[in-house]
C-alpha positions in Angstrom: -26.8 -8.2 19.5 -25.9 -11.1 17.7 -22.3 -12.5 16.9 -22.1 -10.4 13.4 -23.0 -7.3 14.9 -20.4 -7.9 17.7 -18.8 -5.5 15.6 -20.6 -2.3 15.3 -21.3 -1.1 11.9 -20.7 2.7 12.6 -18.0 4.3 14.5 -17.3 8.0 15.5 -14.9 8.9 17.5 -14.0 12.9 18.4 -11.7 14.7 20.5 -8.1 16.4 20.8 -6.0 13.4 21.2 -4.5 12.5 17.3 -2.5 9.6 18.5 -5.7 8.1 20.1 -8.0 9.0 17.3 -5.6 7.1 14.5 -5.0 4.3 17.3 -8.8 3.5 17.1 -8.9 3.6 13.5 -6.3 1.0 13.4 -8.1 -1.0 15.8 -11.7 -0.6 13.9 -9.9 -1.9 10.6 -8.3 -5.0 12.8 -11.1 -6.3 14.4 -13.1 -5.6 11.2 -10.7 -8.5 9.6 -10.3 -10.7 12.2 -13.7 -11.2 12.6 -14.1 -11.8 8.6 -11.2 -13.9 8.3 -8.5 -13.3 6.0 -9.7 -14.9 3.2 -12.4 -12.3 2.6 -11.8 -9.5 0.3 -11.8 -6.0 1.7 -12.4 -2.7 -0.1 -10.7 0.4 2.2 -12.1 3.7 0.9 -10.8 7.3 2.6 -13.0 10.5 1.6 -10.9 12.7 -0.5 -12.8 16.7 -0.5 -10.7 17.5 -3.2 -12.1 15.0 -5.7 -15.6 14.9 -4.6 -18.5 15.7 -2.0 -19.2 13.4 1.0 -22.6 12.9 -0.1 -21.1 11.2 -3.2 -18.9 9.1 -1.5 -21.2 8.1 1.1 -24.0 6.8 -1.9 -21.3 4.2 -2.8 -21.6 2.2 0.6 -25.2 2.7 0.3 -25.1 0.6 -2.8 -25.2 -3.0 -2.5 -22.2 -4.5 -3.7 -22.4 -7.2 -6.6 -18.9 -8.9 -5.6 -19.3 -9.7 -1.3 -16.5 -7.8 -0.8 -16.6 -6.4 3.1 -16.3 -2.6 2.6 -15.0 0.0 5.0 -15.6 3.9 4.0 -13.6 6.1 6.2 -13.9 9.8 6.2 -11.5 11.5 8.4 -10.9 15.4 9.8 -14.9 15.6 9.5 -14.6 19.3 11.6 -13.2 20.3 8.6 -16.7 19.7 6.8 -19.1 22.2 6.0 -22.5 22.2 7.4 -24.0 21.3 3.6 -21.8 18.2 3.7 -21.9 17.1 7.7 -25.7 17.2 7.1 -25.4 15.1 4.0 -22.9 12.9 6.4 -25.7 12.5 8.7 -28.3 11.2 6.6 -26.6 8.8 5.2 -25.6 7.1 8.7 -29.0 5.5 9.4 -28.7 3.1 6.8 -27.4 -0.8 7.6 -25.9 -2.2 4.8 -24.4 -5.7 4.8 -20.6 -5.9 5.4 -20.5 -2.2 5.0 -18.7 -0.6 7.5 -18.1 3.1 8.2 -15.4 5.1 10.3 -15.7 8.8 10.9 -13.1 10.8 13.0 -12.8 14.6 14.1 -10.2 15.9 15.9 -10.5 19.1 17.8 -7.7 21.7 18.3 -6.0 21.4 21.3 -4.4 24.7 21.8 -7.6 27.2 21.6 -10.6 26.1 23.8 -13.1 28.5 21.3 -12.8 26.6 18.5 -12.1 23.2 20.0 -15.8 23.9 21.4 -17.5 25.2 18.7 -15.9 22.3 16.0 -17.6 19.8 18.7 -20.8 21.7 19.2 -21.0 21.5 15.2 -20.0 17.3 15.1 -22.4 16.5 18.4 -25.5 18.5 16.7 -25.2 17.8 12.9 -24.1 14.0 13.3 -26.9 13.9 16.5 -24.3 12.1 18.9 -26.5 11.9 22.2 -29.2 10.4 20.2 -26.7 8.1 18.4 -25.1 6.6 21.7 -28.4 4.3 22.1 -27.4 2.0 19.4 -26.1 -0.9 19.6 -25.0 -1.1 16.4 -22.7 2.3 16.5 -20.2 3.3 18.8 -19.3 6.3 20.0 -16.0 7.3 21.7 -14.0 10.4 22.9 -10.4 10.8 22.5 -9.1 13.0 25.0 -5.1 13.7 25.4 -3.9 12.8 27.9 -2.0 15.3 31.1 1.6 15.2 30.2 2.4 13.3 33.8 -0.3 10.4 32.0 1.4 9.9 28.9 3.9 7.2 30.3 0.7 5.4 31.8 -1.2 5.6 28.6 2.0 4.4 26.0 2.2 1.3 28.3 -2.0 0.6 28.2 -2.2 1.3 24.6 1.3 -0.5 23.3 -0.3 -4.2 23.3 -3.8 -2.7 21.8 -1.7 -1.2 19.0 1.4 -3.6 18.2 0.6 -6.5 20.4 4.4 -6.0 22.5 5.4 -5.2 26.0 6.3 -2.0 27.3 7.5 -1.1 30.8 6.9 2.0 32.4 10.5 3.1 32.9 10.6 2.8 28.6 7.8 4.4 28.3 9.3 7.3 30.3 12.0 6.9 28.2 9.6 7.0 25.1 7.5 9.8 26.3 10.9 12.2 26.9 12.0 11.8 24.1 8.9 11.9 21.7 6.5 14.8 21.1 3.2 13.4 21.7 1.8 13.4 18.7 4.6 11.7 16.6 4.7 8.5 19.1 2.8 6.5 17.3 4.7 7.2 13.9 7.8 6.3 16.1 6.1 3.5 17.7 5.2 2.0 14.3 8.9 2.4 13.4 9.9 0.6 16.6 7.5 -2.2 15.3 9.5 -2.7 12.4 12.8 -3.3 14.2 11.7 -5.8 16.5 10.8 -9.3 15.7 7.4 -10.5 16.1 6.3 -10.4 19.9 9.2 -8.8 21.4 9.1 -6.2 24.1 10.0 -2.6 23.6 13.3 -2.1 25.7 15.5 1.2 26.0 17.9 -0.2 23.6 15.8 -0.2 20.8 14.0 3.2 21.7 17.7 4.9 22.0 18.4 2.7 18.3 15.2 3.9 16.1 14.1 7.2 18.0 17.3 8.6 19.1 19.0 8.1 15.5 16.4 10.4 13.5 15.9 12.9 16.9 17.4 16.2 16.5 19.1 17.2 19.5 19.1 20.6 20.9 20.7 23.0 24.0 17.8 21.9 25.8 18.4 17.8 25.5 22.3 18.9 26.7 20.5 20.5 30.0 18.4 17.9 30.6 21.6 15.2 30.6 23.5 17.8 32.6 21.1 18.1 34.9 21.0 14.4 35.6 24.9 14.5 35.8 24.3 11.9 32.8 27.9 12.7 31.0 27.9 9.6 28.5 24.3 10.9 27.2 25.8 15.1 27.9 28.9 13.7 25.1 26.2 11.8 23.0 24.2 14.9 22.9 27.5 17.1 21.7 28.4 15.0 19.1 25.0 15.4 17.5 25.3 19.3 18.3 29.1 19.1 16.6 27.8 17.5 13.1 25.4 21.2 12.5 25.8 24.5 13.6 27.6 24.6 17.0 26.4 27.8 18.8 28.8 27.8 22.1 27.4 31.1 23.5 24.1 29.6 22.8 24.7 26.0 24.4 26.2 27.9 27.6 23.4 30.3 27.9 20.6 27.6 28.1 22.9 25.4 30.7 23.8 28.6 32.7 19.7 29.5 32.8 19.5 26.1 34.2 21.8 26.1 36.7 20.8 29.5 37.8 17.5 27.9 38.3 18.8 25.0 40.4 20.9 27.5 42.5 17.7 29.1 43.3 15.8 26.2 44.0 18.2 24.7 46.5 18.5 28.0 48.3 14.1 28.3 48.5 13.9 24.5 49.7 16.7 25.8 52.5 14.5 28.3 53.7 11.6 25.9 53.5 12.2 22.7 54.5 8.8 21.2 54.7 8.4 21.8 51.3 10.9 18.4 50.0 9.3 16.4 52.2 5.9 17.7 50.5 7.4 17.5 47.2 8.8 14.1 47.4 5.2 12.6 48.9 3.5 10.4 46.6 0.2 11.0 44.9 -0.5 13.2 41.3 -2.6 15.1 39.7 -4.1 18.4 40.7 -3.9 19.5 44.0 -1.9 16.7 45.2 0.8 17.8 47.8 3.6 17.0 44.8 1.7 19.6 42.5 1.4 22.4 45.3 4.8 22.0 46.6 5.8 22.1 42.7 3.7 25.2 41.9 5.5 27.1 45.0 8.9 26.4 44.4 8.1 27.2 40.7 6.4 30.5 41.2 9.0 31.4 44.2 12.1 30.7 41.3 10.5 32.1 38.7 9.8 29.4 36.6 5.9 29.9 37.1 4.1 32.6 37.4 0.2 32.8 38.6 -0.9 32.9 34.8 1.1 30.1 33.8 1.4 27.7 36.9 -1.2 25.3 34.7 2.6 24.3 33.0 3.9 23.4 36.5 4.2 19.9 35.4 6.7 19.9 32.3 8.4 22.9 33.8 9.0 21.8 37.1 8.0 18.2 37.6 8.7 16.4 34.6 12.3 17.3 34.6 12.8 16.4 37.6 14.4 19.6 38.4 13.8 19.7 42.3 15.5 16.3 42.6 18.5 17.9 40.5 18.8 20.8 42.7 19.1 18.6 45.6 21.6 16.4 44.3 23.8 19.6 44.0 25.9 21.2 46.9 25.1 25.0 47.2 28.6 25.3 46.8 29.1 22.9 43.5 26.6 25.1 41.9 28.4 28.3 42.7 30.9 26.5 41.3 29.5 25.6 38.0 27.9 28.7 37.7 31.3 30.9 38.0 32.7 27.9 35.5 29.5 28.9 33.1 30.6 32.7 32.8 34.4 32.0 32.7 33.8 29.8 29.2 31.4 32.5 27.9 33.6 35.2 28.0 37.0 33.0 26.9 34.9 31.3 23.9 33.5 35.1 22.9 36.9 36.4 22.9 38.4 33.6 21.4 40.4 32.7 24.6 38.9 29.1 24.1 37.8 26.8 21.5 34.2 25.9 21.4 35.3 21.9 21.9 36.4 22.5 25.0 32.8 22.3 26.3 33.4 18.8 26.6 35.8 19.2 29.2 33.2 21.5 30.8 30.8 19.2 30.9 33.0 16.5 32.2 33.4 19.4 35.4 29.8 20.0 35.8 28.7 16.2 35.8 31.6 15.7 38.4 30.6 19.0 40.4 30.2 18.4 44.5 
């Protein structure tokens, strides 16, 4: 391959992982200019369905161009495609035109395996993928999302590919908790603009840019309760004061919580073995961490045998065993009888609904 076809002229890249998908579009469009230069003038063109058929679009980077510009045509969500128009797709592919260069995505859905199969049954046969990998001169690449207990690992590896900045893996932790996955890297490229050129991504400026347009929720409120964080527990009120305050709602999702940590501590009492299996190291399924994690789960009910594919974000992720341990059996009796008592007063109106502060201030400092 010589140095101008270092980059290849054709790109496809499938899968279920958005974030991934848009990440190596970025990167196509980056190393298509940096190996140009920046003095070269560059035509972008996306496929629009709306205005026109692929077949149409596609005959315009199969015409030469009289001006030398370099000329990327990009035609994204091709599952969406009929098979008239992935076939037209197809047949235009085979053609090398100079400084012509051509980016094709489809994304599959994630959440039902039928149709994530079928859409890339459709994309592997009509755009002949397997016979396309031989090429040097396309490339071919599968975005898969990543396991939830991953996405830490894959922010920091893809960070410096996508902004050219530093990430540690306690930020990206950080990152990942707060941040569904597929609007990180709409946040990430917000973080981007904060920071001056080349600086690393630290938790204040995730807490600055994500945590100022994050909604808060009961289940944030748990989470910093759980972790007897109070500063973030307050933080997390305030945000919950400026909109509609439901105090029976609040106290119901912290009371379900706590209800589950009571049972937890009093399962892991029983069986001992099981922390020390928990807390040993390794990942993934069928590690010790994930089997310990899938009893306690099930044994709670937080699991059950259908859903124990979860275990994960339900029980790991949390880190909900390690906050039933750092509770006395007794200081969650405790918060638990604490729980009921504000229910009823607030529901009566023997209490006023900022007083939850002070409640929290009790459960953070509970034994």
């Amino acid at each position: 391959m010589t140095d101008k076809q270092s980059i290849q002229r054709l790109m496809i890249v499938t899968g279920d992982d958005n974030f991934a998908i848009e990440l190596s579009h970025d990167n196509y469009l980056k190393r298509i200019k940096a190996r140009h230069g920046k003095d070269a003038e560059y035509v972008v063109e996306v496929f629009d369905s709306v205005n026109e058929r692929v077949g149409n679009f596609m005959s315009r980077a199969m015409t030469a161009s009289l001006f030398g510009e370099i000329r990327v045509y990009c035609v994204l969500h091709a599952q969406e495609l009929s098979e008239k128009d992935l076939t037209a797709l197809d047949k235009s592919l085979d053609y090398e035109i100079p400084d012509v260069y051509i980016f094709i995505a489809a994304e599959y859905d994630n959440k039902d395996a039928a149709k994530k199969k079928a859409a890339g049954d459709k994309i592997s046969k009509t755009l002949r993928l397997k016979s396309r990998a031989d090429d040097a001169s396309i490339a071919i690449k599968s975005c898969i999302r990543p396991y939830d207990e991953k996405i830490a690992p894959w922010i920091v590896e893809q960070v410096p590919l996508l902004l050219d900045r530093y990430i540690g893996t306690p930020e990206a932790e950080i990152l990942a908790d707060m941040v569904e996955y597929e609007l990180l890297i709409s946040e990430l490229k917000k973080i981007d603009l904060a920071l001056e050129p080349g600086a690393r991504i630290d938790k204040k400026i995730i807490e600055e840019v994500v945590g100022a347009t994050k909604t808060m929720n009961q289940f944030d409120l748990v989470k910093a309760l759980g972790k007897r964080d109070l500063p973030a527990a307050l933080n997390i009120l305030d945000s919950l004061f400026a909109t509609d305050f439901d105090a029976p709602l609040v106290v119901s999702a912290v009371f379900k919580h706590f209800w589950a940590l009571m049972k937890i501590r009093k399962y892991l009492k029983r069986n001992p073995h099981l922390i020390k299996q928990y807390n040993s190291r390794g990942f993934g399924k069928d590690s010790p961490q994930q089997l310990a994690a899938i009893e306690i789960g099930i044994a709670v009910g937080l699991l059950t045998e259908k859903t124990k594919g979860g275990v994960y974000p339900k029980v790991i992720k949390d880190g909900i065993v390690n906050q039933a341990q750092s509770f006395s059996e007794k200081g969650l009796r405790d918060i638990i009888g604490m729980l009921q008592r504000f229910d009823v007063d607030v529901k009566t109106g023997k209490t006023e609904p900022i007083h939850v502060q002070m409640l929290c201030y009790k459960i953070a400092r509970a034994a």
